[in-house]
N, CA, C and O atoms as a DFTB+ gen file, in Angstrom:
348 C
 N C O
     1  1       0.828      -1.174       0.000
     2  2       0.000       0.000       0.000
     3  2       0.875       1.240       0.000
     4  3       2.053       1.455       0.285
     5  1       0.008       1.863      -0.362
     6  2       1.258       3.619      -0.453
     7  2       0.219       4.561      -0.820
     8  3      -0.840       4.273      -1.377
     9  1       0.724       6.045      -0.356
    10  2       0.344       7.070      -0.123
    11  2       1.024       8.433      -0.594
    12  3       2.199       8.656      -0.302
    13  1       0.233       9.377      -1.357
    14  2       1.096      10.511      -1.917
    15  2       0.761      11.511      -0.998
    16  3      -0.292      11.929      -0.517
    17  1       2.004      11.791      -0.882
    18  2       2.972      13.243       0.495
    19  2       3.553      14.000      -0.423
    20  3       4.630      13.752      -0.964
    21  1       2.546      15.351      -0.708
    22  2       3.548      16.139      -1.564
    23  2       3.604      16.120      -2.499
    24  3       4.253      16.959      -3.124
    25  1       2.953      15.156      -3.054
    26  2       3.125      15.074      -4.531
    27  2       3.700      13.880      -5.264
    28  3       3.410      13.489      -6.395
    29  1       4.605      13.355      -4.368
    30  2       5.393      12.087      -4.595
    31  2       4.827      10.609      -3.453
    32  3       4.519      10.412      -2.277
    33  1       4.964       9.870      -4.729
    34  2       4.403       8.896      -3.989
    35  2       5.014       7.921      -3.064
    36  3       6.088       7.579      -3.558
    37  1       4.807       7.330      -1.953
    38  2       5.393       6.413      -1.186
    39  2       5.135       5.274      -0.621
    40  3       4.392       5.184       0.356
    41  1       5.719       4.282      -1.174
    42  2       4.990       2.692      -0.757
    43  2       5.287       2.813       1.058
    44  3       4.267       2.295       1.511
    45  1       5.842       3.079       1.821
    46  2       5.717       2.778       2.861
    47  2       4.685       2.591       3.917
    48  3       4.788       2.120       5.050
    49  1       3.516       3.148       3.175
    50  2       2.589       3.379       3.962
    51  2       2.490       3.089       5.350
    52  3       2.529       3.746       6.391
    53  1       2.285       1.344       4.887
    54  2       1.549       0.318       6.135
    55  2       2.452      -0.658       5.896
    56  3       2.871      -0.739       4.742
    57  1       2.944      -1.591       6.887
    58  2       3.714      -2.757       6.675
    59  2       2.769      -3.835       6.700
    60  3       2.404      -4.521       7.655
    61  1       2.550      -3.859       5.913
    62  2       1.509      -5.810       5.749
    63  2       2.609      -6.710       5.927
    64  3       2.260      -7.704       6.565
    65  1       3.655      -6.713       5.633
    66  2       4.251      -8.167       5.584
    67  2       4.918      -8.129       7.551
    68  3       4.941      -9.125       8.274
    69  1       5.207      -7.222       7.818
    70  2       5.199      -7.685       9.693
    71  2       4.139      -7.858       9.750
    72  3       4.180      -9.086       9.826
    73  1       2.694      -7.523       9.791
    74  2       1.635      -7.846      10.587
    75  2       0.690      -8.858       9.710
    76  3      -0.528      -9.028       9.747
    77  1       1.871      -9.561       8.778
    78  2       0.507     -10.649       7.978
    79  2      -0.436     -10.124       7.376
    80  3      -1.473     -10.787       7.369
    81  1      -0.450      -8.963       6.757
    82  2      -2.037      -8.104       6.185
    83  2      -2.887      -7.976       7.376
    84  3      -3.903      -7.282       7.412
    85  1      -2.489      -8.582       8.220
    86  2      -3.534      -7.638       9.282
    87  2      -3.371      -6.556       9.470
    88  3      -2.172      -6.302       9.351
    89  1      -4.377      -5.076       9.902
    90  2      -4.538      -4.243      10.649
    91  2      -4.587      -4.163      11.848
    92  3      -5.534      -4.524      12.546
    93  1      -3.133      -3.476      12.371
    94  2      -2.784      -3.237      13.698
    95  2      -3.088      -1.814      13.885
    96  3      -2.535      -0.919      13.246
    97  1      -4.108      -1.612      14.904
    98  2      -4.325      -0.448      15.312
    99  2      -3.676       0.351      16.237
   100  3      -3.401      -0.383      17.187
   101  1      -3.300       1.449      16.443
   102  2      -2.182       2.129      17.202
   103  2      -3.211       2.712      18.479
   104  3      -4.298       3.222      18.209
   105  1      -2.759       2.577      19.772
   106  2      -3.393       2.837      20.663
   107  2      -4.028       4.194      20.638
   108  3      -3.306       4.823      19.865
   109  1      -4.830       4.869      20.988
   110  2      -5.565       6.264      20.728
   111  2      -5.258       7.158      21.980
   112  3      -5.411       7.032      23.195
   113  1      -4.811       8.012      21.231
   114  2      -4.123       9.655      22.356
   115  2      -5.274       9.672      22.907
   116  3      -4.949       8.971      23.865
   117  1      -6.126       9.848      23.053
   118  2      -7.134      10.622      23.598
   119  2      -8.184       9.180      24.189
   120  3      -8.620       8.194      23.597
   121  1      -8.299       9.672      25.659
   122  2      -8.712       8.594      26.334
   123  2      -9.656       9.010      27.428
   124  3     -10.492       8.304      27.992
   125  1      -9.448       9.963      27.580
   126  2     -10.426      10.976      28.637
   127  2     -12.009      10.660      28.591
   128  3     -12.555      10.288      27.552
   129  1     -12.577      10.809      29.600
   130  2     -14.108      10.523      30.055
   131  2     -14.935      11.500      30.522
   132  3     -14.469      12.169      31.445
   133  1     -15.943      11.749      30.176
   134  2     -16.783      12.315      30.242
   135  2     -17.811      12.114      31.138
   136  3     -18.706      11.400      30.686
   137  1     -17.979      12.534      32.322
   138  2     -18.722      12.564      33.293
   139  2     -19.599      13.524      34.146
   140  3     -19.322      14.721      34.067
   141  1     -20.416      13.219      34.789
   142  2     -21.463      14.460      35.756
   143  2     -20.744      15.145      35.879
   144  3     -20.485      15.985      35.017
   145  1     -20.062      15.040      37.145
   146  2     -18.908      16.192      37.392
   147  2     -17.402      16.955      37.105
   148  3     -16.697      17.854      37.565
   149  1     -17.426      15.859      35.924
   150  2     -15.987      15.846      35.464
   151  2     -14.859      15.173      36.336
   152  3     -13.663      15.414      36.173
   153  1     -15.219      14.554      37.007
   154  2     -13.776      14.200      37.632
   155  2     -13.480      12.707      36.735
   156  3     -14.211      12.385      35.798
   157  1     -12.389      11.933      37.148
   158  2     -12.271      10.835      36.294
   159  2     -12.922       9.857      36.137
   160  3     -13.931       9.592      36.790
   161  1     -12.453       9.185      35.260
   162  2     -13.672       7.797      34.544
   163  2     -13.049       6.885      35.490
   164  3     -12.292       7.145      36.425
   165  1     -13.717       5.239      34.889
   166  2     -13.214       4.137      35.368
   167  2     -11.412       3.892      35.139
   168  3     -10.780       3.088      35.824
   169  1     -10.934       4.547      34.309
   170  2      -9.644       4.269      33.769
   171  2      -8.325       5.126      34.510
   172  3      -7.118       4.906      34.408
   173  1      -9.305       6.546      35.557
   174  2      -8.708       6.553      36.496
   175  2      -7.837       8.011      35.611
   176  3      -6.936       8.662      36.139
   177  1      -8.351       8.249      34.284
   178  2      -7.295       9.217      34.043
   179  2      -8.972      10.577      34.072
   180  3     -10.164      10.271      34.097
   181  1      -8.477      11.684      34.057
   182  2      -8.955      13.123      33.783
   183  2     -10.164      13.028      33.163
   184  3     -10.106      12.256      32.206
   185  1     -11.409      13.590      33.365
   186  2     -12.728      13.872      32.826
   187  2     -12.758      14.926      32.141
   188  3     -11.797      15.617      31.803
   189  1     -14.278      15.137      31.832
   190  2     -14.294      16.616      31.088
   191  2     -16.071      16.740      31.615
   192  3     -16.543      15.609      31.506
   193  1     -17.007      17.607      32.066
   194  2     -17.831      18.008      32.153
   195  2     -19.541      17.666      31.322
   196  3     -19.786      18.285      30.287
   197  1     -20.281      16.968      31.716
   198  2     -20.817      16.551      30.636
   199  2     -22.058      17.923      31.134
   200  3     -22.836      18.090      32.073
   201  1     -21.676      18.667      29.928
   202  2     -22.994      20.276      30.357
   203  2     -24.004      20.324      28.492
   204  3     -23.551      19.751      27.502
   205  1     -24.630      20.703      28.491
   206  2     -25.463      20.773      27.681
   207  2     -25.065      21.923      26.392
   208  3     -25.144      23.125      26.647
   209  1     -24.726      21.550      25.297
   210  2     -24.389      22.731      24.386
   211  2     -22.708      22.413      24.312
   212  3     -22.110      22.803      23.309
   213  1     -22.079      21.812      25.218
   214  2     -20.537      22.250      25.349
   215  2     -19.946      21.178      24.270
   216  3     -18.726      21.011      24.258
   217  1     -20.777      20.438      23.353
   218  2     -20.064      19.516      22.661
   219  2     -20.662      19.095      21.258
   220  3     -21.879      18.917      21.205
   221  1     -19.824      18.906      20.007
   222  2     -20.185      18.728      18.981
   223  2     -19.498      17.897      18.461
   224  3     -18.315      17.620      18.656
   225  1     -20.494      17.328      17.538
   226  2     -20.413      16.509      16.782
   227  2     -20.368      16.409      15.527
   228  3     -21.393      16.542      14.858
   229  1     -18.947      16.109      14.870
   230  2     -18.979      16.335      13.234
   231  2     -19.187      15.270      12.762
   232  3     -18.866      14.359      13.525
   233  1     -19.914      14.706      11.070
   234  2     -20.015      13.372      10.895
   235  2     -19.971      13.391       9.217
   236  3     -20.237      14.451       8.650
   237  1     -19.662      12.310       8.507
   238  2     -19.756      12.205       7.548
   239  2     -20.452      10.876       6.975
   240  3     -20.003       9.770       7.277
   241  1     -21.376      11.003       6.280
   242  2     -22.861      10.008       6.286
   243  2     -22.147       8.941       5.535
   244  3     -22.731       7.859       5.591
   245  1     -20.966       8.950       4.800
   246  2     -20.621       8.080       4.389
   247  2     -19.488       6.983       4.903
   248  3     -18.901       6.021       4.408
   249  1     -19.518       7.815       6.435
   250  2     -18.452       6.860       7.895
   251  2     -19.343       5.718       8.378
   252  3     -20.211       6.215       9.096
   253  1     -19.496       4.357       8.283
   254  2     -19.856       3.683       9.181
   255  2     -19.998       4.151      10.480
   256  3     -21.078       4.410      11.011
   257  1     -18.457       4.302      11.195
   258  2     -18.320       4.835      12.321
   259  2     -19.263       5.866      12.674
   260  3     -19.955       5.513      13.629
   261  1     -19.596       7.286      12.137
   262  2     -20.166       8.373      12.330
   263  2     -21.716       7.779      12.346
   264  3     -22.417       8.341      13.187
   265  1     -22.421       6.686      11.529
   266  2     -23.512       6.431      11.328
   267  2     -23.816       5.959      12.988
   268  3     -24.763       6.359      13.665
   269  1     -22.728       4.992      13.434
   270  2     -22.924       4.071      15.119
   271  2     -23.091       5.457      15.645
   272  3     -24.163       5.865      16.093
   273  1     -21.844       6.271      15.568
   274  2     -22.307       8.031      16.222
   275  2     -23.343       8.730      16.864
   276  3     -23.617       9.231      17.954
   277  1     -23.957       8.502      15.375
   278  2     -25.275       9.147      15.650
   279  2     -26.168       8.052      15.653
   280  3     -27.271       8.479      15.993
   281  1     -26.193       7.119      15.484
   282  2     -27.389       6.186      16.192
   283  2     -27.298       6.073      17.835
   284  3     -28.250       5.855      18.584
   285  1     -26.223       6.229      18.129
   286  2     -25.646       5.902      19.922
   287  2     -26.492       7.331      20.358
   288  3     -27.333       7.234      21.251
   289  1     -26.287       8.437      19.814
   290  2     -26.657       9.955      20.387
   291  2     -28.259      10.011      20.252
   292  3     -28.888      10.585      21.141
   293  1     -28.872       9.487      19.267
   294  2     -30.140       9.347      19.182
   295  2     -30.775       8.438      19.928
   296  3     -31.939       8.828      20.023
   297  1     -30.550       6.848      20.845
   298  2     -30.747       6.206      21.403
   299  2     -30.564       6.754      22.841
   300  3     -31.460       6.423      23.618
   301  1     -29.915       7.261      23.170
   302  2     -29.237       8.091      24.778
   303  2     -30.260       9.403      24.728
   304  3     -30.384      10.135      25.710
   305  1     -30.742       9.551      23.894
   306  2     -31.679      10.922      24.164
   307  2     -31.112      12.691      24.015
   308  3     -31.685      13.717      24.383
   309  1     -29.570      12.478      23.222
   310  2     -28.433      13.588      23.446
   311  2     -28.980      14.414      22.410
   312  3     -28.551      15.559      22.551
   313  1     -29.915      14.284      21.217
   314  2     -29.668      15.187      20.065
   315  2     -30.095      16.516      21.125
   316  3     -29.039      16.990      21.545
   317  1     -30.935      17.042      21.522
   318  2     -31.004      18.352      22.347
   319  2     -29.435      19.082      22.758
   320  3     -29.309      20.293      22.940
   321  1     -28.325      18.106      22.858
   322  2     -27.617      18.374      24.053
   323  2     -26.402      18.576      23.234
   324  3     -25.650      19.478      23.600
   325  1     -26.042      17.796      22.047
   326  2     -24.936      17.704      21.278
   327  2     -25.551      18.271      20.322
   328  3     -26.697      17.911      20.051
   329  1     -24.983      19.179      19.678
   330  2     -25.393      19.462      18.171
   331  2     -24.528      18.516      16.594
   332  3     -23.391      18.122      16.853
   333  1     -24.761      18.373      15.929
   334  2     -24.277      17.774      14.829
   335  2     -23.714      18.566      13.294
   336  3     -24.330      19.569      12.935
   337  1     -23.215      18.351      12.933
   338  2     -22.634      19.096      11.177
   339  2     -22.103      17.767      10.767
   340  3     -21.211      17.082      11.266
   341  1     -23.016      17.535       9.539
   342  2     -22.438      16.700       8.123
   343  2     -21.608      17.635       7.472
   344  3     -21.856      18.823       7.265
   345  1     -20.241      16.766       7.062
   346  2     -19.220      17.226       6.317
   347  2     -18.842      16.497       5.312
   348  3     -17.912      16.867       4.596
């Protein structure tokens, strides 16, 4: 697989042959929890405030992911609380 940077192209992308063509996912920076009062989650690291208006949601209808998104926000009762923008 490969990817153009600049203009020029580069097979390095992804290493399939260490990981067998599998997809190895890289652990995610951002791990923080969202709670009543903001203090920390189960994981013991830093919260953030769960207040009404203070959070948005960008999505693109053609993300799987973004579709679970907004089915999860519509099931929890959040559309009032989160606003949304298709991009």
């Amino acid at each position: 697989m490969g990817q153009l940077v600049d203009g020029t192209w580069h097979d390095v992308w992804y290493d399939t042959k260490s990981t067998g063509g599998a997809f190895k996912r890289t652990t995610a920076a951002f791990r923080n929890w969202i709670t009543a009062d903001g203090s920390a989650g189960p994981s013991g690291e830093g919260g953030f405030e769960a207040a009404s208006g203070r959070y948005h949601l960008y999505v693109s209808y053609a993300c799987p992911w973004a579709h679970r998104a907004l089915i999860f926000r519509a099931l929890k009762g959040l559309d009032a609380h989160i606003s949304v923008s298709a991009v």
